[in-house]
C-alpha positions as CSV (number, residue, x, y, z in Angstrom):
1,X,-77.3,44.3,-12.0
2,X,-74.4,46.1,-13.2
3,X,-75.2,49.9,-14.3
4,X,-73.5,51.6,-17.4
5,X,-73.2,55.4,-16.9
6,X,-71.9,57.5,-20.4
7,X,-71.5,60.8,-21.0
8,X,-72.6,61.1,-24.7
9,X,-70.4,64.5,-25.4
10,X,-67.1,63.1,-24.4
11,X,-64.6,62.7,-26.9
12,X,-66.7,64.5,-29.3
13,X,-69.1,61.9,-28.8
14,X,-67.0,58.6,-29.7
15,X,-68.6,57.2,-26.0
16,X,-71.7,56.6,-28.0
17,X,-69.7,54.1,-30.4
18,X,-67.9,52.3,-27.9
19,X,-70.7,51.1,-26.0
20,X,-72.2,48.5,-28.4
21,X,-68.9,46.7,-28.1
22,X,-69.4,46.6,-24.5
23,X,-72.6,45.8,-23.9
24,X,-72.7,42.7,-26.4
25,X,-70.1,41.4,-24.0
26,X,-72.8,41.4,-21.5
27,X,-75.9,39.7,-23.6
28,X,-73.5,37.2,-24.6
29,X,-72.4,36.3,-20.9
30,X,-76.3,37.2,-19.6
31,X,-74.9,39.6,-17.5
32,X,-77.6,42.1,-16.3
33,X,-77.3,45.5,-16.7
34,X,-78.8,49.3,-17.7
35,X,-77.2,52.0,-19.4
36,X,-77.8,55.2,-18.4
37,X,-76.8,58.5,-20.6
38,X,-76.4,61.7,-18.7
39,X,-77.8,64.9,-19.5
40,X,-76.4,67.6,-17.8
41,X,-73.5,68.8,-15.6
42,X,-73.8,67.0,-12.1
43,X,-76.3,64.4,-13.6
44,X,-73.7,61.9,-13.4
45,X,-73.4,62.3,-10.0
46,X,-76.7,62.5,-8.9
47,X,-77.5,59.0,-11.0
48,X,-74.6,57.2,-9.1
49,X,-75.5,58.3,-5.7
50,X,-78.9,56.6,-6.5
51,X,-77.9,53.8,-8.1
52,X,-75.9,53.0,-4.8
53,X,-79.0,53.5,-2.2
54,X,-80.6,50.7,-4.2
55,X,-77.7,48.7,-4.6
56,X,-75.4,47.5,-7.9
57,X,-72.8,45.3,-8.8
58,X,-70.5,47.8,-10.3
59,X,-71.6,51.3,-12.1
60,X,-69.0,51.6,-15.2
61,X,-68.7,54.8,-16.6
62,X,-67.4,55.7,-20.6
63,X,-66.3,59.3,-20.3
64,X,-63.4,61.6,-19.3
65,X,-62.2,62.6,-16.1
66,X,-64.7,64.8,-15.6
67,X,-67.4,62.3,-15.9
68,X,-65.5,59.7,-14.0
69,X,-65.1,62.4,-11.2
70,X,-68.5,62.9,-11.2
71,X,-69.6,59.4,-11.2
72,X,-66.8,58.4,-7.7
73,X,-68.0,61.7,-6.2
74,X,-71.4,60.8,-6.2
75,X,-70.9,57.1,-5.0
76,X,-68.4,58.1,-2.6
77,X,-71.7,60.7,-1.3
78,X,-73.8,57.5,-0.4
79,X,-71.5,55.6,1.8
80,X,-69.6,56.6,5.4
81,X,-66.2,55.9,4.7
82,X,-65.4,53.0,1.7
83,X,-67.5,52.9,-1.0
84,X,-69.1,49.1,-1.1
85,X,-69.7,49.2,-5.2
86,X,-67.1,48.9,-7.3
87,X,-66.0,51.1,-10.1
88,X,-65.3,50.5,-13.8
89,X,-63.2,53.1,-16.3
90,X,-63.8,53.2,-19.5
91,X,-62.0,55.9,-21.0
92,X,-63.7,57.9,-23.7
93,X,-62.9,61.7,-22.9
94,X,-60.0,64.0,-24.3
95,X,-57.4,63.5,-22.0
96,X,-58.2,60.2,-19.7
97,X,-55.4,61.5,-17.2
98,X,-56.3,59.1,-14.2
99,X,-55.8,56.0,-16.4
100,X,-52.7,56.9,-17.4
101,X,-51.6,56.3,-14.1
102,X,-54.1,53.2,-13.5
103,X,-51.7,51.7,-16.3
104,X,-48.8,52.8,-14.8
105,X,-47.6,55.1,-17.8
106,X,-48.6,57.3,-19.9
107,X,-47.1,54.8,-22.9
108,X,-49.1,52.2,-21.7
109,X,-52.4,53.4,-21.1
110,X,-52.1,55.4,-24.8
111,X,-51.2,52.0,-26.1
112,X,-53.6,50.2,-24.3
113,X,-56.9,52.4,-25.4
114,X,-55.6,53.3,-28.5
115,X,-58.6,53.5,-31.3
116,X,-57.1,50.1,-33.1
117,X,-56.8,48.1,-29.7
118,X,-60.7,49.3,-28.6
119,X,-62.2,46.0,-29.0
120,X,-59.4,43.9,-27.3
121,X,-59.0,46.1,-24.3
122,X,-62.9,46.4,-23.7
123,X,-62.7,42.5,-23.8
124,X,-59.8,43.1,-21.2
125,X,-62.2,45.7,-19.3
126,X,-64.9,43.1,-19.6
127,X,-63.1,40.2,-17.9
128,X,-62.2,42.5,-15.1
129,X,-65.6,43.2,-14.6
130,X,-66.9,39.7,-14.4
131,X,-64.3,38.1,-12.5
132,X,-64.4,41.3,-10.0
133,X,-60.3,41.5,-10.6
134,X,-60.5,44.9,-8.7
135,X,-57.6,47.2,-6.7
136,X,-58.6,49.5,-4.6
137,X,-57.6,52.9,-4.5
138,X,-57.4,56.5,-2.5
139,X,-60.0,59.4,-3.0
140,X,-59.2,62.8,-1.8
141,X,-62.4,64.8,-0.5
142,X,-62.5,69.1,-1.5
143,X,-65.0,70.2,1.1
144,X,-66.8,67.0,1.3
145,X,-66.7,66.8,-2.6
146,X,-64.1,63.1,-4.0
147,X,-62.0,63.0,-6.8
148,X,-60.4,60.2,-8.0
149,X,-57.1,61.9,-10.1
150,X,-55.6,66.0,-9.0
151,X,-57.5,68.8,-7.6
152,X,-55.6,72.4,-8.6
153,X,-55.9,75.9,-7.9
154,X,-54.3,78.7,-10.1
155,X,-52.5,78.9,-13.2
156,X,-53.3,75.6,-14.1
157,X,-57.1,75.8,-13.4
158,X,-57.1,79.3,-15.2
159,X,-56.1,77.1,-18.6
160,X,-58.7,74.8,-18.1
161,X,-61.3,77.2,-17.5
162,X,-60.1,79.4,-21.0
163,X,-59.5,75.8,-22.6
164,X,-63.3,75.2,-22.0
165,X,-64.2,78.9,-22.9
166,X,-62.0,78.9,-26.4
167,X,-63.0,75.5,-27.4
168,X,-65.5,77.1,-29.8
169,X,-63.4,79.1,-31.8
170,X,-59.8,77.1,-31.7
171,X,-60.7,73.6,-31.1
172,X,-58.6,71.0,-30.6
173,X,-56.3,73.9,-30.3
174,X,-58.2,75.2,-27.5
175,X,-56.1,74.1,-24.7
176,X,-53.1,75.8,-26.4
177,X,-54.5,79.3,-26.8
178,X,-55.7,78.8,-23.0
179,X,-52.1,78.6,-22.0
180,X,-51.2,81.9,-23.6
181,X,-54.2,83.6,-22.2
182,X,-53.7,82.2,-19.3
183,X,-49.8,83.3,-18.7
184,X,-50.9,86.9,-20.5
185,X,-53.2,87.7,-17.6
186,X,-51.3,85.7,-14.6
187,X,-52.1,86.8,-11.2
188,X,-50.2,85.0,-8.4
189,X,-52.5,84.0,-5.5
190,X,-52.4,85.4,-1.9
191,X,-53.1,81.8,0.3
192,X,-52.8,80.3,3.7
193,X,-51.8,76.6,3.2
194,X,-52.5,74.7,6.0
195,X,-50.4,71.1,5.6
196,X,-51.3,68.5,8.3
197,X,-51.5,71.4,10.8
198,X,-49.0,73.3,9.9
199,X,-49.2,76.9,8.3
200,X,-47.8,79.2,5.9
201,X,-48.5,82.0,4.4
202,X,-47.6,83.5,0.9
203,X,-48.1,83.8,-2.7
204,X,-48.3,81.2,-4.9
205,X,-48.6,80.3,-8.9
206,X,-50.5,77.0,-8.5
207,X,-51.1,74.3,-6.3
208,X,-51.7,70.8,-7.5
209,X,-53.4,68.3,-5.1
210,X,-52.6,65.2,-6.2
211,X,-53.8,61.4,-6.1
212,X,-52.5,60.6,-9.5
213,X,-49.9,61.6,-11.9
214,X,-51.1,63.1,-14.7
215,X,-53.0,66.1,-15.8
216,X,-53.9,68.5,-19.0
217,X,-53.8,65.3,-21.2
218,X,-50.6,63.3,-20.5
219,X,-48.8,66.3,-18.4
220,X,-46.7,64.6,-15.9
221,X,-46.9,66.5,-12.5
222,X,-46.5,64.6,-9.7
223,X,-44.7,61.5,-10.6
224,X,-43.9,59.8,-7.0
225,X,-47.6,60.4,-6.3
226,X,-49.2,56.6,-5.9
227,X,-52.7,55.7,-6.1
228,X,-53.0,53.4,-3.1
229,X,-50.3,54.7,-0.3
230,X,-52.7,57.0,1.7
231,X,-51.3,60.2,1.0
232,X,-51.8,63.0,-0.8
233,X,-48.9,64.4,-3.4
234,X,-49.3,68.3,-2.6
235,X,-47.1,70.3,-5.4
236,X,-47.0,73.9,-4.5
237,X,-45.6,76.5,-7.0
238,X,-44.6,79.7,-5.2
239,X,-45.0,83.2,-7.1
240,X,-43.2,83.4,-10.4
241,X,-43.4,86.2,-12.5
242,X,-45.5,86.3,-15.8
243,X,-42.3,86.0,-17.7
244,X,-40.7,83.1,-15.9
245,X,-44.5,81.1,-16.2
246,X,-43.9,80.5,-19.6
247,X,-41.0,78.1,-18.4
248,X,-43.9,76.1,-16.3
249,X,-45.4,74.0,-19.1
250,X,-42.6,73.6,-21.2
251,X,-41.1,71.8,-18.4
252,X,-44.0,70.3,-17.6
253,X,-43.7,68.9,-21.4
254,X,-40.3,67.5,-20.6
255,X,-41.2,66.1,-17.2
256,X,-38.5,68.2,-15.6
257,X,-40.3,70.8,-13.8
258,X,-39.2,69.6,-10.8
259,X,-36.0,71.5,-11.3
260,X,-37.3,74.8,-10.7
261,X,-36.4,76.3,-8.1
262,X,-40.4,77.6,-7.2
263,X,-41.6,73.8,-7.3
264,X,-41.7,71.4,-4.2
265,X,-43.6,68.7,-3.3
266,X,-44.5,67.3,0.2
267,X,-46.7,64.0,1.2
268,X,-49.3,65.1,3.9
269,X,-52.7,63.4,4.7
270,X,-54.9,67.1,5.4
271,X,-54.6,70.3,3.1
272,X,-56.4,73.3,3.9
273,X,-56.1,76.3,1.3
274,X,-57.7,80.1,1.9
275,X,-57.8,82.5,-0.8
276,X,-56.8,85.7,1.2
277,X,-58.5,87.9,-1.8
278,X,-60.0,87.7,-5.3
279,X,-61.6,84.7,-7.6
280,X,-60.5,81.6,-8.0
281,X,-61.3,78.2,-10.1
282,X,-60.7,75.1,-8.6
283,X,-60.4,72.3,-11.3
284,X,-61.2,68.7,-10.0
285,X,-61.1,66.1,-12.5
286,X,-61.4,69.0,-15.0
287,X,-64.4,69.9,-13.7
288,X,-64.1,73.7,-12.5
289,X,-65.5,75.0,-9.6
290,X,-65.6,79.3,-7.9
291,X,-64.0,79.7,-5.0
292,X,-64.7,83.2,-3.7
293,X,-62.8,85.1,-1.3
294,X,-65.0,87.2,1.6
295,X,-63.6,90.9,-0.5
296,X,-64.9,89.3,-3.8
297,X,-68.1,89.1,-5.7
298,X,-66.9,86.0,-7.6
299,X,-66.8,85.7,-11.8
300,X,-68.8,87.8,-13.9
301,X,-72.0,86.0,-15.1
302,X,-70.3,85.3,-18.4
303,X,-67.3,83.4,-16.9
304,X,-69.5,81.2,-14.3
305,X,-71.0,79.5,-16.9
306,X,-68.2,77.2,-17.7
307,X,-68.4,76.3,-13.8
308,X,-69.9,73.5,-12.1
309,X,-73.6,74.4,-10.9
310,X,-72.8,72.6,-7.8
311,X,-71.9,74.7,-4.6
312,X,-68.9,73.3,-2.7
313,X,-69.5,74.2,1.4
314,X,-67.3,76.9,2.4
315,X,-65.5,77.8,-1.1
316,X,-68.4,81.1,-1.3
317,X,-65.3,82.4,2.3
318,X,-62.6,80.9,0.0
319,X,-61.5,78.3,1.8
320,X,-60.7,74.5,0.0
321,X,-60.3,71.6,2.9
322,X,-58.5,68.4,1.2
323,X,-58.5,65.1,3.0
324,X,-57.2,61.8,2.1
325,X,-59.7,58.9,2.2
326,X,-57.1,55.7,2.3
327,X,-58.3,52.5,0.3
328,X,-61.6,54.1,-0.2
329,X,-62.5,53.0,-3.8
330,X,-62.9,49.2,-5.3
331,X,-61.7,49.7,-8.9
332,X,-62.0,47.2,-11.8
333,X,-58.8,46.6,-13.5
């Protein structure tokens, strides 16, 4: 029995349509299975981590990387160490970051899922599925909580959170008004940064923590990261000033951030943030979580709502743990 997770408001509810192309693939090979359409934030989640206590052949899920985070998170809850069911992505969210570098590019995985080639790569997809032609893959864990593409604190996670606040009044422009908000109010963040044992202490505009490459819909931040080599891709952005933040995504853009002079990267296997002082979101996926230093009472009421419900252990004292689980996933491809 395989098990067909969608989220129905992704991609402004195009999952919906996509699913009758897929599941006729399975009457007409008699291929069990049961779709299941989440309801709420963390439901997604909760339905995987049952479906794998009772056992499955693969759970696919037709969403963004939000939904897909939620899904691997709450398969990776129900097993010590790899996760015994395999994984399908079908992309049907916004942005579809993690299968851009599933595909290995951004060109390919656009041209790939592309509204005109739906049908033949679902009948690719489908193939995958019932041949099991899978590769397996890293998580990283945030406080006991997996993710499948970048975890990120800061600037970054401040435009998601006003992307998801403005959507309402700007749209599809959303996650362009977010970035001017966003750099309009930037507040570099006190942290210790713990890497593999080793600490330092400073300020810094954002930290990316990275199993794939791609984030914010095709941006290209960590491009030696790999999905598969048991490391995490940390990208740490030391304080810039609000002025010189506007240079960020712009080179972001252009995939040539890496030549400012506040950006490094480092491949470690353990990452442990603390927020000395004030609020924070983390993003995972795109799904936003508070992190809450010990002199802070955390986002006003009518900020938390665009966070996750779900409490992530130790993020109420402000401090994110981040650990690499090697080869952890089964993913059809």
């Amino acid at each position: 029995m395989y098990h067909i997770v969608v989220n129905p408001i992704a991609g402004k509810g195009r999952t919906l349509d996509k699913l009758p192309l897929l599941t006729r693939l399975f009457d007409a090979h008699k291929l069990q299975y049961e779709v299941i359409v989440t309801q709420a934030i963390m439901d997604a989640y909760q339905k995987a981590k049952a479906i794998c206590t009772t056992g499955s052949d693969g759970i696919i899920g037709i969403g963004g990387d939000g939904t897909i985070q939620e899904i691997a998170a709450g398969m990776a809850a129900a097993f010590t160490g790899s996760v015994a069911v395999p994984l399908g992505i079908f992309p049907g969210g916004s942005g579809n970051d993690f299968v851009m570098t599933l595909a290995d590019g951004k060109t390919q995985a656009l041209a790939r899922y592309k509204n005109s080639n739906v049908q033949a790569s679902i009948e690719d997809f489908f193939t995958a599925v019932r041949t099991n032609r899978v590769t397996q893959v890293d998580l990283i864990t945030a406080n006991g909580m997996a993710f499948m593409n970048i975890g990120n604190v800061g600037l970054d996670a401040r435009v998601v959170r006003n992307a998801v606040a403005l959507k309402h009044r700007y749209g599809r422009y959303a996650y362009v008004a977010a970035v001017y908000k966003s750099i309009a109010k930037h507040m570099n963040m006190p942290l210790t940064v713990e890497i593999d044992g080793k600490v330092h202490e400073g300020e810094y505009t954002l930290v990316a923590i990275c199993n794939g490459q791609y984030y914010g819909g095709g941006l290209h931040i960590s491009p030696q990261a790999k999905l598969a080599d048991g490391k995490i891709t940390l990208c740490l952005v030391t304080a810039m000033s609000r002025l010189k933040t506007m240079t960020i995504f712009p080179y972001l853009v252009a995939g040539q951030h890496h030549r400012l002079g506040a950006v490094s990267y480092i491949e470690c296997e353990e990452v442990c943030l603390t927020l000395k002082s004030g609020t924070e979101s983390l993003s995972l996926d795109g799904n936003l979580y508070e992190i809450i230093s010990e002199d802070s009472d955390g986002f006003p009421p009518e900020d938390r709502r665009y966070l996750s419900p779900h409490k992530l252990p130790n993020a109420e004292r402000g401090e994110m743990r981040f650990k690499i689980v090697p080869g952890a996933m089964k993913v059809f491809l």
